[in-house]
N, C-alpha and C positions, 0 to 999 in steps of 0.2 A: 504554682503558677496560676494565676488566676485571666479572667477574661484580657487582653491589651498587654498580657505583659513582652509576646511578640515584639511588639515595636520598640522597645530597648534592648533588644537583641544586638549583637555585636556588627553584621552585617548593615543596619538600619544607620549606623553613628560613620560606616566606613562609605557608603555608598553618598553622599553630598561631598567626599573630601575629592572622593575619584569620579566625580562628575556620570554614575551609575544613573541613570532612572529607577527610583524603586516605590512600586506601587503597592502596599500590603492591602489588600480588601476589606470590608468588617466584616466581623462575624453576623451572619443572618441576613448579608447580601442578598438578592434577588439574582442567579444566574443569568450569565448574559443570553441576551434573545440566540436561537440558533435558527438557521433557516431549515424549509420541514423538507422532508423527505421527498423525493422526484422521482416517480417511475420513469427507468429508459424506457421506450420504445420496442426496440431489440435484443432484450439482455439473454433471450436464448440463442442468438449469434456467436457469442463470446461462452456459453455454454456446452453447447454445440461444440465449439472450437477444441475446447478444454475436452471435452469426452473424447474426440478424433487422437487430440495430442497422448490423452492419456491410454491409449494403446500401443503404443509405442514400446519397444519392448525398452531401448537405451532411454526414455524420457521416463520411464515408471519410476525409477529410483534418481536421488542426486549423486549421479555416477563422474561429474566432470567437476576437475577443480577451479577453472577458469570460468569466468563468466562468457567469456565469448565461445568459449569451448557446446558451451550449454545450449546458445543463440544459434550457432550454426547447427546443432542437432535440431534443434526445433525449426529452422527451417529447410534442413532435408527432411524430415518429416512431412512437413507442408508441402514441398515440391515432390516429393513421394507419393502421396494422396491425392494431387492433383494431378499427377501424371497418369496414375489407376483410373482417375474418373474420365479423363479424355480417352484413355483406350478403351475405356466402356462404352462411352456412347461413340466411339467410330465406330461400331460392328454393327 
């Protein structure tokens, strides 16, 4: 198979019968532009969060088969630890 032989590919002759878009690129394209990289702001927020979560003794492991099973453990978690830190600072 040499350089083009792609495009007689059997896919290429089916996709104008069935009205497909097919766009095959060339070879030695120039990749398309990406846009550059953006520091958040507060990404030790979402860090932070993650290390609290990850103390948890039921969130350590993928112990729930349900996705929502999982969603409700991480937010007793959350309302766990924020219940500990309000009875902290009342004293």
């Amino acid at each position: 198979m040499g350089p083009g032989s792609h495009r007689h590919h059997r896919g290429s002759r089916a996709a104008p019968r069935r009205r497909i878009p097919l766009d095959l690129g060339e070879r030695g394209a120039p990749p398309p532009a990406v846009p550059l990289f953006s520091v958040v702001e507060r990404h030790w927020v979402v860090e932070r969060t993650f290390a609290w979560l990850g103390r948890c003794r039921r969130l350590s492991k993928d112990y729930e088969y349900l996705r929502v099973c999982s969603e409700n453990a991480v937010h007793l978690s959350m309302t766990m630890l924020l219940v500990r830190r309000l009875e902290r600072s009342a004293h």
